[in-house]
C-alpha positions in Angstrom: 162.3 -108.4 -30.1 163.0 -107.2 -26.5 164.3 -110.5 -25.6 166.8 -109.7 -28.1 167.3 -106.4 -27.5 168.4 -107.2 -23.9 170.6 -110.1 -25.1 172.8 -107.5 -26.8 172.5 -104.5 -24.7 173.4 -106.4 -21.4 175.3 -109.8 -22.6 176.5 -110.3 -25.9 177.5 -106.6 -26.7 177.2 -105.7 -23.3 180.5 -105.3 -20.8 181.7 -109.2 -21.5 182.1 -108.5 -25.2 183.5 -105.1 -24.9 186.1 -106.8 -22.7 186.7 -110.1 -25.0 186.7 -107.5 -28.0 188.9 -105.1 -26.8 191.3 -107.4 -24.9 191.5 -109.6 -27.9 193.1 -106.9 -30.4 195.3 -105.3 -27.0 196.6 -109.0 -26.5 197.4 -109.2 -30.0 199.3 -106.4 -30.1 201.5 -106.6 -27.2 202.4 -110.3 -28.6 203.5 -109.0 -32.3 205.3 -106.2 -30.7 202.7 -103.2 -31.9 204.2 -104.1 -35.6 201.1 -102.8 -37.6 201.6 -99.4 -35.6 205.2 -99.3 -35.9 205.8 -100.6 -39.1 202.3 -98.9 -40.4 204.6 -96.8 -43.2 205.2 -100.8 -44.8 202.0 -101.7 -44.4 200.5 -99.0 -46.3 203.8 -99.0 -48.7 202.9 -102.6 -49.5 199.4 -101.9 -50.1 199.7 -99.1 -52.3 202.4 -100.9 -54.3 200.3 -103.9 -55.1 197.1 -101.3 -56.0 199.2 -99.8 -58.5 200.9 -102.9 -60.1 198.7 -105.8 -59.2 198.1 -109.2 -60.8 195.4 -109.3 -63.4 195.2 -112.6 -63.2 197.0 -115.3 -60.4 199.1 -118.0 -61.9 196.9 -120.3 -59.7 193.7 -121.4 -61.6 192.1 -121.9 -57.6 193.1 -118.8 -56.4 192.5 -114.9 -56.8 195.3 -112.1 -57.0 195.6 -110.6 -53.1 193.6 -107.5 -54.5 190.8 -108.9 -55.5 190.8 -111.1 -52.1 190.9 -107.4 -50.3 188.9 -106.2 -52.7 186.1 -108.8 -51.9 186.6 -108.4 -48.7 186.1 -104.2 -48.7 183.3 -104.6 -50.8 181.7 -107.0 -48.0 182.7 -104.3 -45.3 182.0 -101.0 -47.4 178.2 -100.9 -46.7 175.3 -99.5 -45.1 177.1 -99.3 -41.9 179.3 -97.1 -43.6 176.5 -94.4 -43.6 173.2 -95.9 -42.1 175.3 -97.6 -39.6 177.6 -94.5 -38.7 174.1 -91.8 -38.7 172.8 -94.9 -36.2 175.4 -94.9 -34.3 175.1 -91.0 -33.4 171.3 -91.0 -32.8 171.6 -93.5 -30.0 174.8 -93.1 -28.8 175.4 -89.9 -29.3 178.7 -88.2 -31.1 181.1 -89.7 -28.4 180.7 -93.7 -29.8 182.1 -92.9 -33.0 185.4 -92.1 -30.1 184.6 -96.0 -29.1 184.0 -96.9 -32.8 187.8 -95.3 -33.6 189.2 -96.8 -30.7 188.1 -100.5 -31.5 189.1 -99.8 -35.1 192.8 -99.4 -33.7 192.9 -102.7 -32.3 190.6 -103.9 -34.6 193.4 -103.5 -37.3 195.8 -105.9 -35.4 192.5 -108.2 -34.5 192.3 -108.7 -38.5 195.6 -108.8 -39.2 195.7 -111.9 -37.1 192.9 -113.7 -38.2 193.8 -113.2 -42.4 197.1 -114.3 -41.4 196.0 -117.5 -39.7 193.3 -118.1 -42.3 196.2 -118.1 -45.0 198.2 -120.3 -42.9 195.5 -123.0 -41.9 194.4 -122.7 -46.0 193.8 -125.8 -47.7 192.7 -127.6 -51.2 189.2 -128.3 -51.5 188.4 -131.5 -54.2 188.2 -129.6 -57.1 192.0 -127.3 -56.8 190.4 -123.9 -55.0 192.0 -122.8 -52.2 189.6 -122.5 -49.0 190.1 -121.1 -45.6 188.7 -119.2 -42.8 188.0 -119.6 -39.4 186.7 -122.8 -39.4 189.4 -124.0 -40.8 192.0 -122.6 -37.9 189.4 -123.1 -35.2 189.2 -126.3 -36.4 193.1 -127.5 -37.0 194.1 -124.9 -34.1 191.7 -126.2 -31.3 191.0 -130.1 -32.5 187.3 -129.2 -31.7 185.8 -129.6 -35.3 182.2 -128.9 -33.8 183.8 -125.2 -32.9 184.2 -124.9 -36.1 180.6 -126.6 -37.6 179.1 -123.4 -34.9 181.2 -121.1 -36.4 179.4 -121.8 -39.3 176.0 -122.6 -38.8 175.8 -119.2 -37.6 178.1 -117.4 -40.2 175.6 -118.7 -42.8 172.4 -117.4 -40.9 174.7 -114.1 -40.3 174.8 -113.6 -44.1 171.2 -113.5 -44.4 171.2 -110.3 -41.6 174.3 -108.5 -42.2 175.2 -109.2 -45.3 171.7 -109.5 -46.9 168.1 -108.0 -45.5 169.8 -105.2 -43.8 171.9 -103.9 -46.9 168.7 -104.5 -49.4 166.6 -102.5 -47.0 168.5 -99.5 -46.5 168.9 -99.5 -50.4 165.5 -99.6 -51.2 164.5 -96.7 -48.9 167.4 -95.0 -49.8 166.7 -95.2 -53.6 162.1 -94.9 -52.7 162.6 -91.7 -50.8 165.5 -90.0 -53.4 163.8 -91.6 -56.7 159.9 -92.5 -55.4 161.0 -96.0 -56.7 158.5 -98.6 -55.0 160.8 -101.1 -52.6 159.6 -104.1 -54.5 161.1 -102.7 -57.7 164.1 -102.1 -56.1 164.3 -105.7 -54.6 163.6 -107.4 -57.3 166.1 -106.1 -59.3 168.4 -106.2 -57.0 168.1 -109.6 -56.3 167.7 -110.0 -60.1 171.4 -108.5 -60.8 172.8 -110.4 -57.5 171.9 -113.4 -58.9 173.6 -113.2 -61.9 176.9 -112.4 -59.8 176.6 -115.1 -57.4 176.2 -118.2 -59.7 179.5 -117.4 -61.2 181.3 -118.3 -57.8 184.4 -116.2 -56.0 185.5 -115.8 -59.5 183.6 -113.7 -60.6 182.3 -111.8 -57.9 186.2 -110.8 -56.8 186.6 -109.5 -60.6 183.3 -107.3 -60.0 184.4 -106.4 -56.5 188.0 -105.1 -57.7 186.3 -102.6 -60.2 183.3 -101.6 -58.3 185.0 -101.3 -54.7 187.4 -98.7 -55.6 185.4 -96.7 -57.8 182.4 -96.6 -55.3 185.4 -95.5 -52.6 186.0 -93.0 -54.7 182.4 -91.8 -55.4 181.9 -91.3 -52.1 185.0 -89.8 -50.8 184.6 -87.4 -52.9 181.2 -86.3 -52.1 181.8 -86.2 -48.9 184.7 -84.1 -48.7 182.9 -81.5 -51.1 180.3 -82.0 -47.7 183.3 -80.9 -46.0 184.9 -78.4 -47.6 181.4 -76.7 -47.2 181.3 -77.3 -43.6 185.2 -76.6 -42.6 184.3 -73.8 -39.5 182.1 -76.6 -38.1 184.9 -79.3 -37.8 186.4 -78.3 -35.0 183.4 -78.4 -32.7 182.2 -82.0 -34.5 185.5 -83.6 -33.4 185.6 -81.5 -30.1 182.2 -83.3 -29.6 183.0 -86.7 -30.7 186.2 -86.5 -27.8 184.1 -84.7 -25.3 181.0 -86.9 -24.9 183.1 -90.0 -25.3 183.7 -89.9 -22.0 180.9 -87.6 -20.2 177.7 -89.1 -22.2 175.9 -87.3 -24.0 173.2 -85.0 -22.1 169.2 -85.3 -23.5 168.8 -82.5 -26.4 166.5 -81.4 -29.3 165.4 -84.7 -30.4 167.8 -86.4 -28.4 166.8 -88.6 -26.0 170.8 -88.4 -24.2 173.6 -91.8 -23.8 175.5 -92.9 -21.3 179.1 -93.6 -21.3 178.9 -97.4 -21.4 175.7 -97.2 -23.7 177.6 -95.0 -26.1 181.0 -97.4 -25.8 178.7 -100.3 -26.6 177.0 -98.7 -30.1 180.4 -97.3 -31.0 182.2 -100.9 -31.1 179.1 -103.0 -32.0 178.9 -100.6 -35.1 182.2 -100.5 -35.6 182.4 -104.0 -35.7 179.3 -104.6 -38.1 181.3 -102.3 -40.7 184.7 -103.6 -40.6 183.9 -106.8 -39.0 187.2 -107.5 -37.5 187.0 -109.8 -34.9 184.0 -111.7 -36.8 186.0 -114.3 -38.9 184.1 -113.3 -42.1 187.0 -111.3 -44.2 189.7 -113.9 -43.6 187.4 -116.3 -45.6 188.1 -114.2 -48.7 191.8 -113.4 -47.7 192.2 -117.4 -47.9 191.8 -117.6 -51.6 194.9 -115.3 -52.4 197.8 -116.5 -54.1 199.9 -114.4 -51.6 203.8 -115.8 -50.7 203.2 -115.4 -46.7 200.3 -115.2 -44.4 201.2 -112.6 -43.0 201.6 -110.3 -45.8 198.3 -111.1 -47.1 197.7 -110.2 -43.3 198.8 -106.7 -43.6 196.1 -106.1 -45.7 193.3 -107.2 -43.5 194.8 -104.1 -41.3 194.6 -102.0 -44.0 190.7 -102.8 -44.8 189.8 -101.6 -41.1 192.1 -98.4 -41.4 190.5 -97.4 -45.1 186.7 -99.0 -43.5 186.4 -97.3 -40.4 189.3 -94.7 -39.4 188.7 -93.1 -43.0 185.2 -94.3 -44.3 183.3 -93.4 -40.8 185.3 -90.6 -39.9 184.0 -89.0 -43.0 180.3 -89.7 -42.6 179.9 -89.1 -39.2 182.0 -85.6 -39.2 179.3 -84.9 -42.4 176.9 -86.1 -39.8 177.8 -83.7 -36.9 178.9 -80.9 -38.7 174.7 -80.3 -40.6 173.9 -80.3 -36.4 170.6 -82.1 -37.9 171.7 -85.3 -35.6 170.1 -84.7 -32.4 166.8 -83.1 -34.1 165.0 -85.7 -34.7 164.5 -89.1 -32.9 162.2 -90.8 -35.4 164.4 -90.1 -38.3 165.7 -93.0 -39.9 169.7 -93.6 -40.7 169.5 -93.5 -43.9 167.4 -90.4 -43.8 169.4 -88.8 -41.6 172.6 -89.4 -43.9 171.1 -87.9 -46.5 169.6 -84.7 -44.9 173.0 -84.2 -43.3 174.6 -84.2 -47.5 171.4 -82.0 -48.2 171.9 -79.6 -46.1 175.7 -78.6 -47.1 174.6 -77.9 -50.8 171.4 -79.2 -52.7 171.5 -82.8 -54.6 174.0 -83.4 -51.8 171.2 -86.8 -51.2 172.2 -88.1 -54.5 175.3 -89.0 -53.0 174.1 -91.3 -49.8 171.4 -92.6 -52.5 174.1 -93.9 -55.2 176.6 -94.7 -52.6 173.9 -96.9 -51.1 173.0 -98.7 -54.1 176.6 -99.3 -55.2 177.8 -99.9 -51.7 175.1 -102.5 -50.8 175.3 -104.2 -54.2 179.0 -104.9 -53.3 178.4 -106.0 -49.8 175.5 -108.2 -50.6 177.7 -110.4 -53.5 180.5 -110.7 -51.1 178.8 -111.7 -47.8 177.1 -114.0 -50.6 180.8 -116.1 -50.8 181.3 -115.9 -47.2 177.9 -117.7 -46.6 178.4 -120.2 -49.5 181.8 -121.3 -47.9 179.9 -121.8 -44.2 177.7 -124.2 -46.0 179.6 -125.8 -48.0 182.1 -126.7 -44.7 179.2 -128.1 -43.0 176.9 -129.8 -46.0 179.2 -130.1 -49.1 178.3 -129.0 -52.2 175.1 -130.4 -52.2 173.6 -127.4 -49.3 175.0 -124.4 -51.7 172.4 -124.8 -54.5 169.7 -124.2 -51.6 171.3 -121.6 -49.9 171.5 -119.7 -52.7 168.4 -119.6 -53.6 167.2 -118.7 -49.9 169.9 -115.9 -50.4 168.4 -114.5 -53.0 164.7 -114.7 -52.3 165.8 -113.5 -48.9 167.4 -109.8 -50.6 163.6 -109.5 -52.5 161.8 -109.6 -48.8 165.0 -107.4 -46.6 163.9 -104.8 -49.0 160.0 -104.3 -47.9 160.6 -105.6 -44.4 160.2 -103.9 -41.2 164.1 -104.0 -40.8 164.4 -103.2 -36.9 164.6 -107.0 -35.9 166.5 -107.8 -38.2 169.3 -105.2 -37.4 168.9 -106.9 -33.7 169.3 -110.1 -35.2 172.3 -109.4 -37.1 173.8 -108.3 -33.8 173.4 -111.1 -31.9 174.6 -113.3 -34.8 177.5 -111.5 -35.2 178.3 -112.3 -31.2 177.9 -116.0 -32.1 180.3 -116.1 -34.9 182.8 -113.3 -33.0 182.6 -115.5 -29.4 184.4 -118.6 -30.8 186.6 -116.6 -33.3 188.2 -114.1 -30.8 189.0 -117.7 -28.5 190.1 -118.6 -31.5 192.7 -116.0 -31.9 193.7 -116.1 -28.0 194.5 -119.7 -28.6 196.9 -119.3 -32.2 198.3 -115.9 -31.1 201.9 -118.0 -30.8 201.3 -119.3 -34.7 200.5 -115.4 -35.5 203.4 -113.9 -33.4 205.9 -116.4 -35.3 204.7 -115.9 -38.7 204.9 -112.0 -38.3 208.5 -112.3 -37.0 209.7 -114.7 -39.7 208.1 -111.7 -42.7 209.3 -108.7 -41.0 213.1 -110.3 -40.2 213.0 -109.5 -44.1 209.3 -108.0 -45.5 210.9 -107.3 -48.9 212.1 -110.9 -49.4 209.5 -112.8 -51.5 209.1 -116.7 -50.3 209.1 -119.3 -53.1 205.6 -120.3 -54.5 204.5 -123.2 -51.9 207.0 -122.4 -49.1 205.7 -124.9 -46.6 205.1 -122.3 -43.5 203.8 -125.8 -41.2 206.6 -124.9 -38.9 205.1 -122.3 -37.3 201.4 -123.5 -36.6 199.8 -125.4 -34.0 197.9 -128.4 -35.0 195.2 -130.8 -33.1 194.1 -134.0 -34.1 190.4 -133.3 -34.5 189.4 -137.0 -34.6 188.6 -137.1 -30.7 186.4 -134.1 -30.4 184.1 -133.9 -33.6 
């Protein structure tokens, strides 16, 4: 456990990653030109135009309708860290990380962008008509080192299990045990019960569940936690005064607080920020690659919007709900989760109700979704026949996160998330060119829509892989 610990605090989320994350999305967006900033009124234009009128169904039996691609992927990225991650974040690193946590987020849009875009790009068939992509798929094609892309996996499919799995079932069940008095291993096995019965369906059916339940959980929330709000207007001021303020003088040791550094604080806020909107991970893009979308870059415009909606308006809310009940520096020994849900307590009785049902509904979403993304990292490294046991693993695997001392597993998840993140953001560095031309050739005309199987081949890079597998 400390071995770990110090792996993250001094190396893999330490200064180098900071740098790799951070210089990632700045390169990014000096090479396309700051689009997603200045062109931001399209990208949110386009988003809320295909929310409103989107495909119920895609004309392409192996593919999904864009929304239920982003709506896969928010439901995957719309989770505990959301809440427990955000109420986490504030206990160690004090108010100022969520400044870090914002400022990644910026970037982080463009770092997404980029990486949907390529993963629609590099896209291909798999033998029975779905469309597949991701990162190993670009990493792959992109670099012509094939065994990039085999790591890329191998640890995307062990991430699932942390991030995506044990962590999520965990924070539900104490959620829903200290709200309800439910035992945790009731609320594990059902969980894993009703998970099941998703997963076996395939992307298929867990993007039609995810497009109902992501933006009526959304909702849900918001609303709670503006009423949280509302409630705590006068107090607003000083929470964001705070949030700017120890940014960038630590914050001093008080109450319960045991105090954060500067760097400390920078490396919670964007190690948070990156375990809720996982830009920079590779893990969305997977999703992204199934959409029946006429350019990779518009389906890339939506991978911007899932870190805006995740992170500059999902954890802005929680943690100004956080900061606002001044409970967050009161007690060190408090958990996330029960942190959260003193903070909604405390602005108006049966406030907790509202962290308990987000939970359940938030996790729910993020465990069927991380489900696909792990599926896909086995089946690019084993075939077919590795899914049938990987499911099951994943499943008996949400049944144990939920009694489980969790705190090694949140360590865990960390480090796993550096493994998959390392070889993406190169990745990225590498293909910026492919991203830079495809997002010229869609905004010399965004409202022009490409022919069904315009062959976009011209713009990418590709390696023979044959010499370096």
């Amino acid at each position: 456990m400390e071995v770990i610990k110090f792996l993250n605090n001094n190396i893999f989320w330490g200064l180098p990653m900071l740098i790799l994350m951070l210089g990632t999305g700045i390169y990014l967006t000096i090479a396309t030109k700051g689009i997603i900033f200045t062109k931001f009124g399209t990208v949110m234009k386009y988003t809320l135009k295909t929310i409103i009128g989107r495909q119920k169904k895609s004309d392409d039996e192996g593919a999904i309708t864009p929304f239920q691609a982003v709506s896969t992927a928010l439901a995957a990225t719309v989770g505990t860290g959301n809440i427990v991650g955000i109420a986490v974040s504030i206990q160690t690193g004090g108010p100022g990380a969520i400044f870090w946590m914002l400022v990644a987020a910026l970037f982080g849009m463009v770092t997404k962008y980029s990486e949907v875009t390529l993963a629609v790009a590099y896209r291909e068939r798999d033998s029975e008509g779905n469309l597949v992509g991701g990162p190993m798929y670009y990493l792959s094609k992109g670099t012509g080192k094939k065994w990039v892309a085999v790591a890329f996996c191998f640890c995307g499919a062990l991430s699932s299990f942390g991030i995506g799995n044990m962590t999520q079932a965990n924070s539900l069940s104490g959620a829903v045990n200290a709200t309800f008095g439910v035992p945790t291993w009731i609320s594990g096995l059902v969980l894993a019960a009703l998970a099941g019965l998703v997963v076996i369906g395939g992307l298929k059916r867990i993007s039609s569940v995810a497009e109902i339940l992501v933006p009526f959980m959304a909702a849900l929330y918001i609303i709670g936690a503006l009423i949280v709000l509302v409630i705590n207007a006068p107090k607003i001021p000083m929470a964001i005064g705070l949030i700017f303020e120890n940014a960038f003088t630590g914050t001093a040791a008080k109450g319960g607080f045991l105090g954060a550094s500067i760097m400390y604080g920078m490396r919670i806020g964007v190690a948070r920020g990156v375990f809720t909107n996982e830009a920079g991970l590779g893990s969305a893009p997977i999703a992204h690659a199934s959409a029946d979308n006429d350019h990779p870059a518009r389906q890339g415009l939506w991978g911007s919007f899932e870190v805006f909606f995740d992170t500059v308006v999902m954890c802005t809310i929680t943690a100004l709900v956080i900061i606002t009940s001044g409970l967050w520096d009161s007690d060190p020994m408090m958990s996330g989760n029960a942190l959260a849900q003193a903070a909604f307590k405390n602005a108006f009785n049966g406030g907790q109700y509202i962290v308990s049902i987000g939970l359940v509904l938030f996790v729910f979403a993020t465990i069927i979704a991380w489900y696909y993304y792990g599926e896909s990292c086995t089946k690019y490294i084993s075939g077919k026949k590795g899914v049938r046991i990987y499911q099951v693993l994943f499943v008996i695997a949400i049944f144990i996160g939920a009694m489980a001392k969790i705190d090694l597993v949140w360590e865990l998840a960390d480090l796993l998330n550096a493994f998959m993140a390392i070889p993406n953001l190169i990745g990225l560095i590498i293909l910026t060119p492919v991203v830079k031309n495809l997002t010229e050739d869609l905004f010399s005309d965004p409202s022009r829509i490409r022919p069904k199987g315009e062959d976009f081949s011209r713009f990418l890079i590709t390696k023979d892989t044959s010499k370096n597998n």
